[in-house]
Residue, then its C-alpha position, 0 to 999 in steps of 0.5 A: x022603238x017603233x020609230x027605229x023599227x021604222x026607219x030601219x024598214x025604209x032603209x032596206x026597202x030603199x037598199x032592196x029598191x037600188x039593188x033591182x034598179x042596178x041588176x035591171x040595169x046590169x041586165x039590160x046594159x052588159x052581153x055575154x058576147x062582143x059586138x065586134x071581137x075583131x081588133x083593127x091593126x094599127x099600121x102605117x096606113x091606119x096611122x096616117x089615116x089618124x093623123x089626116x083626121x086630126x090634121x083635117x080637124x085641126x085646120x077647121x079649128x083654125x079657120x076664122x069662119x064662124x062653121x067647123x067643118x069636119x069632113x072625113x071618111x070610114x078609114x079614117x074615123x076606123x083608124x082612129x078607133x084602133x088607135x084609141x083601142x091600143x090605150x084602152x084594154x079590150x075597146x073595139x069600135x068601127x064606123x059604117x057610112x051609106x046614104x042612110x047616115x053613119x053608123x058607129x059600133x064599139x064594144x068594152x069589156x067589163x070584169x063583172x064577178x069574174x065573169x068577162x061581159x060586155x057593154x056593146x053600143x050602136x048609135x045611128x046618125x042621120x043626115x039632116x040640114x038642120x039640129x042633129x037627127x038620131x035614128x037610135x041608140x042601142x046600149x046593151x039590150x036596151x033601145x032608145x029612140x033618138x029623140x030619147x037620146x038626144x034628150x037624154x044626152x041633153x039632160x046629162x049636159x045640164x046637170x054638169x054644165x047648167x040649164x040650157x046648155x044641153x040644147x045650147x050644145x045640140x044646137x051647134x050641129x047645123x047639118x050632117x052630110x053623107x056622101x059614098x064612103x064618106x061624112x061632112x059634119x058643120x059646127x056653129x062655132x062659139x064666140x070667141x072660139x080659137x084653137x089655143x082657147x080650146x087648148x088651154x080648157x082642155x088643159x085646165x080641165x085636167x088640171x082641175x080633175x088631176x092636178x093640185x097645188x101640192x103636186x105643182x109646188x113639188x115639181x117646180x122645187x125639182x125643176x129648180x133642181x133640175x136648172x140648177x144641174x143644167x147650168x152646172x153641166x153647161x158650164x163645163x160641157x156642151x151636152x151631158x146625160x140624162x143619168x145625171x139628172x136623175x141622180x140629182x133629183x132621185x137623191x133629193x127625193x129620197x132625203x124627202x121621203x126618208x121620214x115619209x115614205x108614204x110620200x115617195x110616189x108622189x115625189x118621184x112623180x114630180x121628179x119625171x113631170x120636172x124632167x119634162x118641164x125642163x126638157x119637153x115641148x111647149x104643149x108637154x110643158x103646159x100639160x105638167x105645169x106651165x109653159x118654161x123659158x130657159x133663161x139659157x136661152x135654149x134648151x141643155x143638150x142632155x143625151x141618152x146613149x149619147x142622143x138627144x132624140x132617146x133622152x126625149x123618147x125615154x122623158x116623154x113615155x115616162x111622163x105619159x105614163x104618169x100623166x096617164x098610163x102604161x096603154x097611152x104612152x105605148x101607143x104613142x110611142x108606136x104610132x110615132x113610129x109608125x110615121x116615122x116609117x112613112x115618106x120624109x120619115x126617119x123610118x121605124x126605129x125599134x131603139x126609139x122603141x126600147x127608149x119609149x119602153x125603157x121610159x115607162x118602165x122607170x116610171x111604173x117601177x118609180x110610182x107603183x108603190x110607196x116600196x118600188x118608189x123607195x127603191x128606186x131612189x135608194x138605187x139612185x143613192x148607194x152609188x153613182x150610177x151609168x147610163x148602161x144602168x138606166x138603157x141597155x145595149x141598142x145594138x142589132x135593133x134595126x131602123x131606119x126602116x121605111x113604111x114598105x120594108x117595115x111591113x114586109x118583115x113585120x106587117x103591123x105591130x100586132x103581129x107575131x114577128x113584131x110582138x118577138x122584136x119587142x119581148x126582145x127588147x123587154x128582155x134587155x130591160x128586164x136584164x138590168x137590175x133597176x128594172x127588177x125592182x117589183x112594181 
């Protein structure tokens, strides 16, 4: 009895010790106000500022050298954070750089009890000729020194990675340069590095973390489904619909989930990364599963509203959407857009947008719940259904319109003019009954 009692106080003296570390915690980490409050417009120039970063980045990955070089500037990492702010709610981040080095602030909000608080972050790096140099790193109420940090930081890294390998990490920062407005950070490259090797990790990362042997035996018995219909349809006719794909699949989908209905999401969620490994890219291809090729010779013709270009829109969102969520595919979807409004651009197109949003609001319906899920393929199984069932009418949407135009009706996708352009096109969506179906 006594060692009952025993062993009982040691367990809540051990609960009673978590529980202080983790409100100390609490205490020094969340705020009660932001850092930054101030949410950075994502325009045109703050789109073809991220994409500048991502192609300078990507031309140094290319490089045979043995350095990556990463050279880069204030507007350019500040349009990059807003970018990355559109797909996680409430992110803000900003980056400052003077001759003392570059200074990065973000802020994330966090629903704690009902009570809106805040992790802020302020991290100062140094220029340095040598390993990476921290002035400090401040998380919340807490400041540590960046020695403190950079241990730390290497400390995490072995533990996920192995001994050695946080300063083995650290290491591959060979200088930080700081010039005006802007940065030039040189990496060490690892042996064997090349664009396509750090791709194919990136890829296999996520598929260890999300993906499993289930998932994919499912989306390549819907992809056989989906190249049988192709080849079906190519016989007779050079291009045909999307609804027509989706009818085959979703039908099929539901003679698998009528004894299992618990199984529907997952069903219906292979049925959109089938669609994108039969009509998406190489690089959405290899993200759902593996790289296909059509034993046709090239891609089917399948339309929506009678163009290829809103079927590839509507497949994309929603596959992103499944990938990752509703914030990514609607940011990429905008940010696509906002370069088409740029020189040698096809101009923004608010019909390209009611397909990305159409796209990903059949794949919330289709994957929210075991009930939408079943919905949705009971929709696509009482009847044959049409395209004015899946897409709304298009027509008084503009595009075509050039980055000045663009912003001169609509200055950024904040704004209110632009917000009114999409509840518009919400309220179409929210007209057609397969978009009523309750997530």
């Amino acid at each position: 009895m006594q060692a009952v009692q025993h062993l009982f106080r040691q367990i809540l003296t051990l609960l009673l010790l978590l529980a202080t570390v983790l409100a100390l915690l609490a205490l020094l980490l969340l705020q009660r106000t932001p850092l930054l409050s101030e949410t950075g417009q994502l325009n045109a120039a703050a789109v073809r500022n991220s994409q500048q970063l991502f192609n300078n980045l990507n031309q140094s990955m290319r490089d045979p050298g043995q350095q990556l070089v990463i050279q880069t500037n204030a507007d350019e990492l500040n349009a990059a954070f807003a970018l990355a702010s559109r797909t996680l709610p409430g992110f803000q981040g900003k980056t400052q750089i003077n001759p003392a080095g570059l200074t990065i602030l973000m802020t994330m909000p966090l629903d704690v009890l009902s009570y809106q608080l805040y992790i802020n972050a302020d991290i100062q790096i140094e220029p340095s000729a040598g390993p990476l140099q921290v002035r400090q790193v401040k998380l919340g109420r807490l400041t540590l020194p960046g020695d403190m940090a950079l241990g730390l930081l290497g400390w995490v890294a072995d533990q996920l990675w192995g001994p050695g390998e946080g300063a083995a990490l650290l290491a591959k920062v060979r200088s930080v340069t700081v010039q005006q407005d802007a940065v030039k950070v040189e990496l060490s490259k690892s042996e064997g590095f090349s664009l396509s090797q750090l791709k194919l990790s990136g890829v296999s990362l996520y598929k260890q973390w999300f993906g499993s042997d289930e998932q994919t035996a499912l989306i390549e018995h819907y992809y056989a489904l989906a190249l049988a219909h192709s080849q079906q349809q190519s016989a007779t006719q050079s291009s045909h619909s999307l609804i027509t794909y989706l009818q085959v699949l979703l039908r099929e989908a539901d003679r698998r989930s009528k004894d299992k209905p618990e199984q529907a999401v997952r069903e219906n969620q292979a049925v959109i990364l089938a669609l994108a490994q039969l009509l998406g890219g190489r690089n959405l291809q290899l993200l759902v599963n593996e790289i296909k090729t059509n034993p046709q010779g090239k891609l089917p013709r399948v339309t929506l509203a009678r163009r290829p270009d809103l079927q590839q829109h509507f497949v994309y969102s929603a596959s992103l959407h499944v990938l990752g969520n509703q914030r990514l595919s609607s940011a990429v979807g905008e940010a696509k857009e906002l370069l088409d409004s740029l020189n040698g651009g096809s101009g923004f197109s608010f019909v390209d947008l009611l397909a990305d949003r159409a796209g990903i609001r059949f794949a919330r319906i289709a994957a929210a719940s075991p009930q939408s899920a079943r919905a949705v393929q009971q929709f696509f199984t009482q009847q044959d259904r049409t395209e004015q069932e899946l897409f709304p009418n298009k027509s008084r949407l503009p595009e075509g319109l050039p980055q000045a135009m663009f912003e001169q009706q609509y200055q950024s996708i904040d704004s209110a003019v632009y917000q009114q352009m999409v509840a518009e096109i919400d309220r179409r969506l929210n007209a057609l009954p397969l978009y009523q179906i309750k997530p």
